[in-house]
Biopython code that builds the backbone (N, CA, C, O; Angstrom):
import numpy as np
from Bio.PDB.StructureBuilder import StructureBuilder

atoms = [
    (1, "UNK", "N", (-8.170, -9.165, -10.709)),
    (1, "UNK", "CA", (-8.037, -8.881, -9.305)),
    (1, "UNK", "C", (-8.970, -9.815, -8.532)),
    (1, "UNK", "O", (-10.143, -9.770, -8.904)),
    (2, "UNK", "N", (-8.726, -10.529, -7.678)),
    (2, "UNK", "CA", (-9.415, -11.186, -6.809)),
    (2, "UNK", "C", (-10.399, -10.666, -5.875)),
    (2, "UNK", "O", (-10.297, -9.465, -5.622)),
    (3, "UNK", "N", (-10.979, -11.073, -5.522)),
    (3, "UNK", "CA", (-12.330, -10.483, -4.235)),
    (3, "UNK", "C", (-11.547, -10.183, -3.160)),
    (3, "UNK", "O", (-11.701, -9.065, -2.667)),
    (4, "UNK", "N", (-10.817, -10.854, -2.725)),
    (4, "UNK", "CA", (-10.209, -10.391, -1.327)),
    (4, "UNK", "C", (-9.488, -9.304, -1.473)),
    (4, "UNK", "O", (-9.226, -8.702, -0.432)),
    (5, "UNK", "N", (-9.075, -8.862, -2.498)),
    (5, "UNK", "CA", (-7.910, -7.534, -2.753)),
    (5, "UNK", "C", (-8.483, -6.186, -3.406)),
    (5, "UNK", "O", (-8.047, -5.307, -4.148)),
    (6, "UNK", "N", (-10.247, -6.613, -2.441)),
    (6, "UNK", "CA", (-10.942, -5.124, -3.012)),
    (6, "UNK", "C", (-11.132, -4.345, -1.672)),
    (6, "UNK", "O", (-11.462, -5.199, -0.850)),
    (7, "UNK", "N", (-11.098, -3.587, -1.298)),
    (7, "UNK", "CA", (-11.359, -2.810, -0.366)),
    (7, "UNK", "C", (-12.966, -2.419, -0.336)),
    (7, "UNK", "O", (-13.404, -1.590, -1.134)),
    (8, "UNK", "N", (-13.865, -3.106, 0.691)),
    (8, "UNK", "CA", (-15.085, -3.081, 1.263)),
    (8, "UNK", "C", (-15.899, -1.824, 1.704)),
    (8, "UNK", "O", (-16.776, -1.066, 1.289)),
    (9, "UNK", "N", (-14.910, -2.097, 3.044)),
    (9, "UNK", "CA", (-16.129, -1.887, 4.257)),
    (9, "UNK", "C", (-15.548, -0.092, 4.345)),
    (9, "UNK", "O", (-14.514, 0.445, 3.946)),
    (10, "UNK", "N", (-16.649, 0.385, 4.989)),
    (10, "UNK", "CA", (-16.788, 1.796, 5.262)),
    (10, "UNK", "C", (-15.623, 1.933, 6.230)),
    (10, "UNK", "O", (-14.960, 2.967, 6.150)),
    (11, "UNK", "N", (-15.353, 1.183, 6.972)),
    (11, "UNK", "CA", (-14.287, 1.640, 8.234)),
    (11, "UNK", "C", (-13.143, 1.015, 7.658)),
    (11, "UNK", "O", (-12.275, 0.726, 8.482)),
    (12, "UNK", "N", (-12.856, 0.675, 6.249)),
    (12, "UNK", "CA", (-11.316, 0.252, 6.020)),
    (12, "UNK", "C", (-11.284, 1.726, 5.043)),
    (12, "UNK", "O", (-10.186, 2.225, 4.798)),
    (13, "UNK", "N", (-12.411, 2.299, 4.573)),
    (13, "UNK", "CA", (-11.961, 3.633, 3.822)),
    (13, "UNK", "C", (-11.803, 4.701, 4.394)),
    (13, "UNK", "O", (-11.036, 5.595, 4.038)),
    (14, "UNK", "N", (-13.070, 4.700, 6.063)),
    (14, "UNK", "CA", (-12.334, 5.822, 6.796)),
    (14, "UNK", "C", (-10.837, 5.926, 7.002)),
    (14, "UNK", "O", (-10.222, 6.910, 6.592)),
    (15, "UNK", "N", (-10.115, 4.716, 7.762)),
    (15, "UNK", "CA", (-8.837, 4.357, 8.045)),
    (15, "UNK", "C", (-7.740, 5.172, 7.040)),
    (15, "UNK", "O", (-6.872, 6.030, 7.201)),
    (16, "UNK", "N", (-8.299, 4.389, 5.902)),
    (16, "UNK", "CA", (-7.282, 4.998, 4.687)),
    (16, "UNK", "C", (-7.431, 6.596, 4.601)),
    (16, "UNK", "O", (-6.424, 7.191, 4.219)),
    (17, "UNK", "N", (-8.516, 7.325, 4.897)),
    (17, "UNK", "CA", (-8.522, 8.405, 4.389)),
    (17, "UNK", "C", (-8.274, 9.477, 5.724)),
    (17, "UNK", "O", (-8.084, 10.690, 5.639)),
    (18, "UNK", "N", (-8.341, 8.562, 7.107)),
    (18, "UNK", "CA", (-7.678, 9.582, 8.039)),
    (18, "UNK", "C", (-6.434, 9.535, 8.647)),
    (18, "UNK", "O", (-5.793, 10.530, 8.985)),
    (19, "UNK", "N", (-5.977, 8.003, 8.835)),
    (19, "UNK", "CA", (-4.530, 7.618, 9.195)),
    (19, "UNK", "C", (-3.899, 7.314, 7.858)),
    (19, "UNK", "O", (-3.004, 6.539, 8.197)),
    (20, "UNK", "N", (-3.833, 7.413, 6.865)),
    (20, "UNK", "CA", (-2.815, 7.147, 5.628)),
    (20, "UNK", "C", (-2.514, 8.390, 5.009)),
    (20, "UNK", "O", (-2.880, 9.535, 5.274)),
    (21, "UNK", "N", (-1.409, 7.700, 3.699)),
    (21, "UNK", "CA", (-1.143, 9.212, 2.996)),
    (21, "UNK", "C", (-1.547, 9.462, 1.947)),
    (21, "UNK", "O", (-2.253, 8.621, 1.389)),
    (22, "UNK", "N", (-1.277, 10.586, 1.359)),
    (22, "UNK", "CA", (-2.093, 10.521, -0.705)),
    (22, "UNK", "C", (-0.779, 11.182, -1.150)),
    (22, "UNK", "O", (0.176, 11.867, -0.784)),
    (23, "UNK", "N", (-1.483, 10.379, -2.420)),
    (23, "UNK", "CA", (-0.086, 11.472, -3.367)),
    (23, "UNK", "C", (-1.029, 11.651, -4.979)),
    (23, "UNK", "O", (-1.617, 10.824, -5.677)),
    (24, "UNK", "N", (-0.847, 12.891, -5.085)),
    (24, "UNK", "CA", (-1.592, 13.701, -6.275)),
    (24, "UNK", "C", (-0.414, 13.906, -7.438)),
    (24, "UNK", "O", (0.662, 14.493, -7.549)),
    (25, "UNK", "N", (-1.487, 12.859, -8.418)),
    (25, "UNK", "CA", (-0.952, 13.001, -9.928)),
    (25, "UNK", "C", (-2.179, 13.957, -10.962)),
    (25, "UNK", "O", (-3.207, 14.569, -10.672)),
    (26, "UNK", "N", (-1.399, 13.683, -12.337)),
    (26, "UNK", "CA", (-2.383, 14.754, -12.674)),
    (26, "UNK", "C", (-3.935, 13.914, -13.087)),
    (26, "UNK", "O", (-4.794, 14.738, -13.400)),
    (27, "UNK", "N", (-4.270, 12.919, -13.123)),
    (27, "UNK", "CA", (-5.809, 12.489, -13.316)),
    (27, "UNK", "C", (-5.712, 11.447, -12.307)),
    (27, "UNK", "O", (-6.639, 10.673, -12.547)),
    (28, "UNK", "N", (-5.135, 11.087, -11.419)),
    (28, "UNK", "CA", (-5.241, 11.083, -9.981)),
    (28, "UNK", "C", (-4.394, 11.247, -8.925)),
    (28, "UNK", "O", (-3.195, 11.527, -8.924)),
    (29, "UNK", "N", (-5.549, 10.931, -7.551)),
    (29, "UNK", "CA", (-4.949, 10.931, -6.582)),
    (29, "UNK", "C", (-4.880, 9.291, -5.799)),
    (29, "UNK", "O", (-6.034, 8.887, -5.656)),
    (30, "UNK", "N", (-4.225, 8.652, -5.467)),
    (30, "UNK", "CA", (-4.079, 7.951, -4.816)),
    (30, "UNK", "C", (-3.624, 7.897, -3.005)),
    (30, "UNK", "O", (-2.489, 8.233, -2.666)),
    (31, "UNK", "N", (-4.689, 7.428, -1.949)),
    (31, "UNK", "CA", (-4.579, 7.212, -1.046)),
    (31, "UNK", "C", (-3.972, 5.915, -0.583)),
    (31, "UNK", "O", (-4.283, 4.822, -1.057)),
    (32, "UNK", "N", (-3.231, 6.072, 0.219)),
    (32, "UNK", "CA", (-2.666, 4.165, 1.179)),
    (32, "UNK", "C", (-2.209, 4.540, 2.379)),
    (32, "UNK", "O", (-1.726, 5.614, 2.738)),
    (33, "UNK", "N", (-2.480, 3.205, 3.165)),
    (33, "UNK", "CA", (-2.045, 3.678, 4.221)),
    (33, "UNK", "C", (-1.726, 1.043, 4.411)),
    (33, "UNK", "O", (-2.155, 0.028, 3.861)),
    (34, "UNK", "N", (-0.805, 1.415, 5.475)),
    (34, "UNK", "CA", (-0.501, 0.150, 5.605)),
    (34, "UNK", "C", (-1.363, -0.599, 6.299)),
    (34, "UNK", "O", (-1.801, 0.042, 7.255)),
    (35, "UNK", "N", (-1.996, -2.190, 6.192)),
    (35, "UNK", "CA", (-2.618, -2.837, 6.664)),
    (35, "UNK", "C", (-1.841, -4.322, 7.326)),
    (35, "UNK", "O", (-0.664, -4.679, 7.285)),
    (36, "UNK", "N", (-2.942, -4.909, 7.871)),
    (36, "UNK", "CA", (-1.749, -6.380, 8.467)),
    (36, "UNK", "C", (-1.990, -7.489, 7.950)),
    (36, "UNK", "O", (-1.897, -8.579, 8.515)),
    (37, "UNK", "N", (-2.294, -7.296, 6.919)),
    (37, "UNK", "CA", (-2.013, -8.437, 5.718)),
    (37, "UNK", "C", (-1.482, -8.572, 4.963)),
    (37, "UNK", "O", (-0.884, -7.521, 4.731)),
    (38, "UNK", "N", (-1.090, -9.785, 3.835)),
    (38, "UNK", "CA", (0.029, -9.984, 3.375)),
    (38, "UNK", "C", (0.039, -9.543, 1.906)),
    (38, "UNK", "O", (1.056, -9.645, 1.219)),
    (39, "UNK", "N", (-1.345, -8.955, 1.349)),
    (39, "UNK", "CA", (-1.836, -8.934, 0.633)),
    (39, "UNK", "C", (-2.433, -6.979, 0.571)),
    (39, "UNK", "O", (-2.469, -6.136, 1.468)),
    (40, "UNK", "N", (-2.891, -6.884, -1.226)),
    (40, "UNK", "CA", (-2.778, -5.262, -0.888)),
    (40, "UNK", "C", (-4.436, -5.202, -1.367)),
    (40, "UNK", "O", (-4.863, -5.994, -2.208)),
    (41, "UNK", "N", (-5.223, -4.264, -0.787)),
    (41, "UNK", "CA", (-6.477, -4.070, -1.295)),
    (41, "UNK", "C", (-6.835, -3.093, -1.963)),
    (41, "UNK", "O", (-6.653, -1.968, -1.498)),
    (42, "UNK", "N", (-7.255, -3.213, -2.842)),
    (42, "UNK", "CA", (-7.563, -1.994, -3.633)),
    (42, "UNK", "C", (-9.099, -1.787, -3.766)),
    (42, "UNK", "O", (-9.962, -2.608, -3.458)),
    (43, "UNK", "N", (-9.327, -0.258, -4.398)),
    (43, "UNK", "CA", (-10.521, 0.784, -4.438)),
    (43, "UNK", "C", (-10.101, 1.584, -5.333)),
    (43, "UNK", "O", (-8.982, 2.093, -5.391)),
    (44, "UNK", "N", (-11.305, 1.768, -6.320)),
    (44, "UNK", "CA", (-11.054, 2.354, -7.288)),
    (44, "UNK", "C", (-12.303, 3.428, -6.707)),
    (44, "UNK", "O", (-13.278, 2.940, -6.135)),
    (45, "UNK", "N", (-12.192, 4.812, -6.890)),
    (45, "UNK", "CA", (-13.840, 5.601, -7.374)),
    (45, "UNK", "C", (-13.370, 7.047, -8.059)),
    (45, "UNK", "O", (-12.277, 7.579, -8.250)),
    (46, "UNK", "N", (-14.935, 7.457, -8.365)),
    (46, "UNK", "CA", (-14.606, 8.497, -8.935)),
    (46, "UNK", "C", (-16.034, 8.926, -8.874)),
    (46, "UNK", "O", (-17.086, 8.393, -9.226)),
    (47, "UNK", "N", (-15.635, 10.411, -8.141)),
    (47, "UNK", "CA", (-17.031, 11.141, -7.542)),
    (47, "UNK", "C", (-17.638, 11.426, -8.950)),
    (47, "UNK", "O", (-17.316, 10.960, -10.043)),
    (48, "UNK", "N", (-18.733, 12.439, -8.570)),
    (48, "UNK", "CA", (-19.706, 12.903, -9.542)),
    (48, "UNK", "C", (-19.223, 14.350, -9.954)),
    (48, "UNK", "O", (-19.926, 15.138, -10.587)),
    (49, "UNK", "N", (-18.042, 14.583, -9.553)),
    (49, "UNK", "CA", (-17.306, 15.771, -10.047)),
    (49, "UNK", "C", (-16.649, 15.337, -11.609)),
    (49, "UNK", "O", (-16.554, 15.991, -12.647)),
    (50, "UNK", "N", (-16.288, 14.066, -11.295)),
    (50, "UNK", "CA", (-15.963, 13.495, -12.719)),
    (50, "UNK", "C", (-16.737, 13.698, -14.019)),
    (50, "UNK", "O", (-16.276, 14.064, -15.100)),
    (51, "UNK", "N", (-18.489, 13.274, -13.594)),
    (51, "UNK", "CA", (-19.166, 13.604, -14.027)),
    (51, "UNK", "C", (-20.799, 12.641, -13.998)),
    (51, "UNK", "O", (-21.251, 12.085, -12.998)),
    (52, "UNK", "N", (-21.514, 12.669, -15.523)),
    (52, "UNK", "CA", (-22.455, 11.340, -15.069)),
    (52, "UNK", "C", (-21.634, 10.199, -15.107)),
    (52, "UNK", "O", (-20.421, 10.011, -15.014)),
    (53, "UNK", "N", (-22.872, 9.311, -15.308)),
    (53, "UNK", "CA", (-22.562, 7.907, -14.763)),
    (53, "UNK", "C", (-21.664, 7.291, -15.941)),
    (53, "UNK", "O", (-21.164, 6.215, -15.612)),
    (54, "UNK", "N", (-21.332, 7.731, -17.272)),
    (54, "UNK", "CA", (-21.210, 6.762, -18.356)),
    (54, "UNK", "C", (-19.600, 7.250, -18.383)),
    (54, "UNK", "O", (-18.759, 6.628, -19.031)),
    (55, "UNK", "N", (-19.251, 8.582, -17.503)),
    (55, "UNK", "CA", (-17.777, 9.256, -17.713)),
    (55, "UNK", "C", (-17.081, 8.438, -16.451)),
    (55, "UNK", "O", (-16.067, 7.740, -16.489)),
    (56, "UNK", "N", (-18.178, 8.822, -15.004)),
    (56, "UNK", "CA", (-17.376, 8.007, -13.675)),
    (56, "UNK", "C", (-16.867, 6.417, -14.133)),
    (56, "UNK", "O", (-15.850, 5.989, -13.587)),
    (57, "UNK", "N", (-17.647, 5.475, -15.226)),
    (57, "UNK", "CA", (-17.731, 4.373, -14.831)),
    (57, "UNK", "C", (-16.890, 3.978, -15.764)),
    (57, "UNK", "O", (-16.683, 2.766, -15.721)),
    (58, "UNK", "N", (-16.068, 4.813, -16.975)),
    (58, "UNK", "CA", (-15.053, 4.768, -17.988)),
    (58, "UNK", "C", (-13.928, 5.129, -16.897)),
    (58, "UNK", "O", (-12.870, 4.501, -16.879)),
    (59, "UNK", "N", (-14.218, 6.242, -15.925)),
    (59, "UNK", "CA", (-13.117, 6.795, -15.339)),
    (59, "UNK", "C", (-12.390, 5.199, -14.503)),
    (59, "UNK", "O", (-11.221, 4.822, -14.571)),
    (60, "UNK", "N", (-13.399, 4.613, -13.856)),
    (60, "UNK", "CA", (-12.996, 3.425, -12.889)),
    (60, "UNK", "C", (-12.125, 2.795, -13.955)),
    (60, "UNK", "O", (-10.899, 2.901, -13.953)),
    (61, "UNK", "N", (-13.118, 1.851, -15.257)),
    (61, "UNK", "CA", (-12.583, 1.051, -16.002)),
    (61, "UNK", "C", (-11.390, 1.614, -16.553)),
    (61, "UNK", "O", (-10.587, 0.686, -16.642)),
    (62, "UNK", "N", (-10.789, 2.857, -17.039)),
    (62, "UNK", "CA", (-9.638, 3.058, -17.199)),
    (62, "UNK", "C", (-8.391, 3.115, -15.880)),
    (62, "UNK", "O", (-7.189, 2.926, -16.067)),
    (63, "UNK", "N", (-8.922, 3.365, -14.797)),
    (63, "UNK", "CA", (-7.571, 2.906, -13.956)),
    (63, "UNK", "C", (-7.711, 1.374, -13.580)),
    (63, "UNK", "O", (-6.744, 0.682, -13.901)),
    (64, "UNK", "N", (-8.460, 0.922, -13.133)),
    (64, "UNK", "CA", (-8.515, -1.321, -13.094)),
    (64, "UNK", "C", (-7.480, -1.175, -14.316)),
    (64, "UNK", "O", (-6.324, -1.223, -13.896)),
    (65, "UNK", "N", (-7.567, -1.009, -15.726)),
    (65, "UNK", "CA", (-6.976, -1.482, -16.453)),
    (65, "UNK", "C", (-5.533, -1.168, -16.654)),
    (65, "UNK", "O", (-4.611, -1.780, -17.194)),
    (66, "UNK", "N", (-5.651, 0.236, -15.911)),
    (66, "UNK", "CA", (-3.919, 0.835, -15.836)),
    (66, "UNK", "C", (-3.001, 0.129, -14.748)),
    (66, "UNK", "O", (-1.788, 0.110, -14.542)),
    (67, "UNK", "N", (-4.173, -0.472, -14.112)),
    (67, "UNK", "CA", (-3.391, -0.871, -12.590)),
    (67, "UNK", "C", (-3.093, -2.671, -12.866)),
    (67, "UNK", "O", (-2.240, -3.393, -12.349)),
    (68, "UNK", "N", (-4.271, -3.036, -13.981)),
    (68, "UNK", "CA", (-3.377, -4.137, -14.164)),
    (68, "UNK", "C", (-2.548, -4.569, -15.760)),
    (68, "UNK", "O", (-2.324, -5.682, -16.237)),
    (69, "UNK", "N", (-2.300, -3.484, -16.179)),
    (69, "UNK", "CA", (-1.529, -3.158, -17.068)),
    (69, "UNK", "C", (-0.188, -2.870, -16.367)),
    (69, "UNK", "O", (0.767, -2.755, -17.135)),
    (70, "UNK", "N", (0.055, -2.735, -15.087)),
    (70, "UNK", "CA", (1.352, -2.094, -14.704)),
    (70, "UNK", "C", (1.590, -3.213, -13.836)),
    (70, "UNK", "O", (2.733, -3.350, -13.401)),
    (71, "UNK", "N", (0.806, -3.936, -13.550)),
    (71, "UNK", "CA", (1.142, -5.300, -12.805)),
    (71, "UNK", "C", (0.795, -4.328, -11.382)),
    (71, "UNK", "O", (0.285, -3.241, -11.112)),
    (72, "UNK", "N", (1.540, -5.693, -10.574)),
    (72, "UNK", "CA", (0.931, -5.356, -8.797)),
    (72, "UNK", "C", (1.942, -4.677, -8.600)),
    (72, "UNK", "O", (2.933, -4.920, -9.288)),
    (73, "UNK", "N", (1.995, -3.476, -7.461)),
    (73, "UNK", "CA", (2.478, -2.857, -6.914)),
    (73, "UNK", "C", (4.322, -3.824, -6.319)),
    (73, "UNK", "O", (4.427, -4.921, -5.770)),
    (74, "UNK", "N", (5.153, -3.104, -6.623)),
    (74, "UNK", "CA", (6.052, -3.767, -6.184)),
    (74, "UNK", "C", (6.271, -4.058, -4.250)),
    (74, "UNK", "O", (7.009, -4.885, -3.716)),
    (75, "UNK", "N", (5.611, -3.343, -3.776)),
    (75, "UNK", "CA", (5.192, -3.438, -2.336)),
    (75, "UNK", "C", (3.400, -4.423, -2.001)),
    (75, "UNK", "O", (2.437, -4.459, -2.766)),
    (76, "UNK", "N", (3.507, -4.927, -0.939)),
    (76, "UNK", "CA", (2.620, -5.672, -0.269)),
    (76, "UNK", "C", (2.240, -5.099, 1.100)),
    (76, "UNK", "O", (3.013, -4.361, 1.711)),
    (77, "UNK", "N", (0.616, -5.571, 1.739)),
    (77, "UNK", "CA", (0.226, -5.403, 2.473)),
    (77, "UNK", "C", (-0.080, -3.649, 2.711)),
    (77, "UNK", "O", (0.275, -3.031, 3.715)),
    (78, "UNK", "N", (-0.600, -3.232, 1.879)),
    (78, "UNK", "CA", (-1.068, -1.895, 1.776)),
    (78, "UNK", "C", (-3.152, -1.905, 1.588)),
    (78, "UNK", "O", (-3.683, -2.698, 0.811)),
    (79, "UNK", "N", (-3.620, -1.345, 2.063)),
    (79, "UNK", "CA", (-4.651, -0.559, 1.641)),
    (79, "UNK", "C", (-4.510, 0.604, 0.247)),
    (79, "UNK", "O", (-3.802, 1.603, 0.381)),
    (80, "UNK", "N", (-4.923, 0.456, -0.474)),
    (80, "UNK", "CA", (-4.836, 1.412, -1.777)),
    (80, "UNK", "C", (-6.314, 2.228, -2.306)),
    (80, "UNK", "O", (-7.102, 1.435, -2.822)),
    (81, "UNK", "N", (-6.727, 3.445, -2.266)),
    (81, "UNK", "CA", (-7.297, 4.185, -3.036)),
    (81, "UNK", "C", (-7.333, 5.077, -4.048)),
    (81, "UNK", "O", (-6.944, 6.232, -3.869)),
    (82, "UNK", "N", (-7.907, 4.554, -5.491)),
    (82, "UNK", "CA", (-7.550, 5.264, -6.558)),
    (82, "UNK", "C", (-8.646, 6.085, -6.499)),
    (82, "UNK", "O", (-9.773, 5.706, -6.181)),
    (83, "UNK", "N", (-8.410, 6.934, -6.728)),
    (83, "UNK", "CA", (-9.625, 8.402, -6.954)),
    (83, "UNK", "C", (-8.896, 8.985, -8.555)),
    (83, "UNK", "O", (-7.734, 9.129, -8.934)),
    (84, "UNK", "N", (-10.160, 9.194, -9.157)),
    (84, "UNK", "CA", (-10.201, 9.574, -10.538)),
    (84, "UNK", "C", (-10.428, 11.441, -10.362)),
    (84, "UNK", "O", (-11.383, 11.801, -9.674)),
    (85, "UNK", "N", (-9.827, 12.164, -10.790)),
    (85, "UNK", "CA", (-9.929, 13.783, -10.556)),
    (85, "UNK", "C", (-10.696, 13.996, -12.044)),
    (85, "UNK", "O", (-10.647, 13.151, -12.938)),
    (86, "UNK", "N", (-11.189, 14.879, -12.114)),
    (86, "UNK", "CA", (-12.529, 15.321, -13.376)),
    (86, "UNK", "C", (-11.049, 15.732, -14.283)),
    (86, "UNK", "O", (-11.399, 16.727, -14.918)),
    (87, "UNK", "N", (-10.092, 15.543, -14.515)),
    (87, "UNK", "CA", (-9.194, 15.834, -15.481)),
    (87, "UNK", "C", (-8.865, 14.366, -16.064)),
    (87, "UNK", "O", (-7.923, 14.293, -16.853)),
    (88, "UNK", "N", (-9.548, 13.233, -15.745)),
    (88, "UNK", "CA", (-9.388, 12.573, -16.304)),
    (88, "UNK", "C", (-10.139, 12.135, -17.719)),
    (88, "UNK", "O", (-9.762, 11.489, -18.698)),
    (89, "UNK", "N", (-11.236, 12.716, -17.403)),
    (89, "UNK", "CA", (-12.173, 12.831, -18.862)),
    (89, "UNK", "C", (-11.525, 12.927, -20.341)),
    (89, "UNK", "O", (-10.547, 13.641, -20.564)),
    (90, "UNK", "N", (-12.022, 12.312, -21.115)),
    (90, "UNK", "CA", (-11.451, 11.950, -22.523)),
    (90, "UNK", "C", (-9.971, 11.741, -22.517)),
    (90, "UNK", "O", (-9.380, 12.439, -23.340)),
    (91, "UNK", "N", (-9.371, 11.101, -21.929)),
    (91, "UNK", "CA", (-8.162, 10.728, -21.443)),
    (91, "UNK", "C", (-7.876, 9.231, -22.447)),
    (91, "UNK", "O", (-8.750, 8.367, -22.390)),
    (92, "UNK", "N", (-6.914, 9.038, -23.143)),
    (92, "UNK", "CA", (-6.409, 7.455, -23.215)),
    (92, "UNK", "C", (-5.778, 6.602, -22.413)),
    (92, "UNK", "O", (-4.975, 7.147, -21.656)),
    (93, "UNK", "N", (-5.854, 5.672, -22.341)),
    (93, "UNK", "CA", (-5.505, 4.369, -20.823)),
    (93, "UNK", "C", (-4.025, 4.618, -20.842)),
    (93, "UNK", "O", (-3.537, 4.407, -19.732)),
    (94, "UNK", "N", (-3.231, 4.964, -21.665)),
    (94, "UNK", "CA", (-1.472, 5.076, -21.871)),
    (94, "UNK", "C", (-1.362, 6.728, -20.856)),
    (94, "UNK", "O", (-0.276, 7.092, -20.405)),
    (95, "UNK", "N", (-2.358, 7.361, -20.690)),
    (95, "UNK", "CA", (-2.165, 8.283, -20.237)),
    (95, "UNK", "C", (-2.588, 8.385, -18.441)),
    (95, "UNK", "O", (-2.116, 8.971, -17.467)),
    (96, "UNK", "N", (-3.707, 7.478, -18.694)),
    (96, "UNK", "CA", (-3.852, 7.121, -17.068)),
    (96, "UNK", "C", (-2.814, 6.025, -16.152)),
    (96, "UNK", "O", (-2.629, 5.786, -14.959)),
    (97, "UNK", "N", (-2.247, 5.504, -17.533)),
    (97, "UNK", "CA", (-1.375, 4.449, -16.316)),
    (97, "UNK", "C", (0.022, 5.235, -16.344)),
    (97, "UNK", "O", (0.869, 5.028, -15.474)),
    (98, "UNK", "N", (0.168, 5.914, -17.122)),
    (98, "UNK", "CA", (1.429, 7.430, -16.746)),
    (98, "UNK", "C", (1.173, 7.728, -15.387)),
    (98, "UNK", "O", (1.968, 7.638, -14.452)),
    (99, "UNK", "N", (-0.096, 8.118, -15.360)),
    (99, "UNK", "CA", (-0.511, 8.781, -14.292)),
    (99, "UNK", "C", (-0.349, 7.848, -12.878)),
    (99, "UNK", "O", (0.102, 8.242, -11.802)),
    (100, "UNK", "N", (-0.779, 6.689, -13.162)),
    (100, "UNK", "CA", (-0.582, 5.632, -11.939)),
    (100, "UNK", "C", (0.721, 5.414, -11.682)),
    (100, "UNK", "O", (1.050, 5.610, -10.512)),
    (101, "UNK", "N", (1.782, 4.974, -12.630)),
    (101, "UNK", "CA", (3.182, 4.311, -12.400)),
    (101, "UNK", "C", (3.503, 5.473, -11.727)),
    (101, "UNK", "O", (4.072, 5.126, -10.693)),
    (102, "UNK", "N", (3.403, 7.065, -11.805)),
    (102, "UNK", "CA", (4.148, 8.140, -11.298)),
    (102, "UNK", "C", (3.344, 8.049, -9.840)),
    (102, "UNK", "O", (4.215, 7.995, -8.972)),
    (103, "UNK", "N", (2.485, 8.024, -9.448)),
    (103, "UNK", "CA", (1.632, 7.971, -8.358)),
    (103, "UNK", "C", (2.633, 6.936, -6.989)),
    (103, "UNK", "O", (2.938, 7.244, -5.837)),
    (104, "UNK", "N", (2.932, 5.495, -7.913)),
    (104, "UNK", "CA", (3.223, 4.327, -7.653)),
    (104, "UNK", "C", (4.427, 4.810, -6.828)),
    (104, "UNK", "O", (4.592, 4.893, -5.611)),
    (105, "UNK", "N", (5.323, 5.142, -8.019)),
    (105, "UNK", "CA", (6.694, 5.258, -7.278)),
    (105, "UNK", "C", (7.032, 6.485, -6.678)),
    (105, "UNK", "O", (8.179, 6.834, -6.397)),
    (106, "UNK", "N", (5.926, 7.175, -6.477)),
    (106, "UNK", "CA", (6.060, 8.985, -5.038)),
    (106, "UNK", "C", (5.945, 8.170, -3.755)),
    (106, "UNK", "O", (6.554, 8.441, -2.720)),
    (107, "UNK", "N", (4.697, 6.643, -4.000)),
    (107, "UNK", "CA", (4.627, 6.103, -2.318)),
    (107, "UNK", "C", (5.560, 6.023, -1.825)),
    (107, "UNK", "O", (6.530, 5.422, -2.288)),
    (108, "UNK", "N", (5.522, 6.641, -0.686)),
    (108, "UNK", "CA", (6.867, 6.296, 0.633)),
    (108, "UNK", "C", (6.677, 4.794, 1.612)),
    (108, "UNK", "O", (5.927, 4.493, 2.540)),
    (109, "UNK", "N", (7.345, 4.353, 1.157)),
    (109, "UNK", "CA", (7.476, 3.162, 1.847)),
    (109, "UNK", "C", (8.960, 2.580, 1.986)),
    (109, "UNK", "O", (9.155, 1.524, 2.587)),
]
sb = StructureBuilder()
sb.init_structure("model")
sb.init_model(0)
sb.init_chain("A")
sb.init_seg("    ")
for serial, (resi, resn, name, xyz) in enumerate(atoms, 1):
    if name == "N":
        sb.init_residue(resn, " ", resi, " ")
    sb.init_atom(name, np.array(xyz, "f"), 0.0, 1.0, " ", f" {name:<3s}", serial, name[0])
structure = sb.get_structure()
């Protein structure tokens, strides 16, 4: 994933999380909402409900890898937030990118 297609700043996550939509899978939820670029940004996190630091930071590295295991989104110019739900714990990556591709294709667009 490139630098430009990470999602930053505090006021591009408010945006996403008060004018966009989510759609809830079972070890996540994914937020988006549309942006005016040509290009899609992504955010990965995963609170401390997940757990400590060594479960949140498996939780991230298993969706990056589901998300580029499934390739790019067949849509462009989106804002994207992956949120990891504490049901993702001891999970295998075949099971989190289940979880993403179903996420993928609920977006309404």
């Amino acid at each position: 994933m490139l630098k430009k297609n990470i999602l930053r700043r505090k006021r591009d996550f408010s945006a996403v999380y008060n004018k966009g939509k989510f759609v809830r899978e079972k070890y996540i939820v994914l937020f988006y909402r549309k942006n005016d670029l040509s290009y899609n940004r992504i955010a990965f996190l995963a609170s401390k409900k997940v757990g400590n630091s060594v479960k949140r930071n498996r939780a991230r590295r298993l969706m990056k890898e589901s998300v580029r295991a499934s390739g790019e989104p067949a849509f462009s110019g989106y804002d994207i937030i992956f949120i990891a739900r504490n049901t993702i714990n001891n999970r295998k990556c075949a099971d989190v990118k289940e979880s993403i591709e179903a996420a993928i294709k609920k977006v309404e667009i």
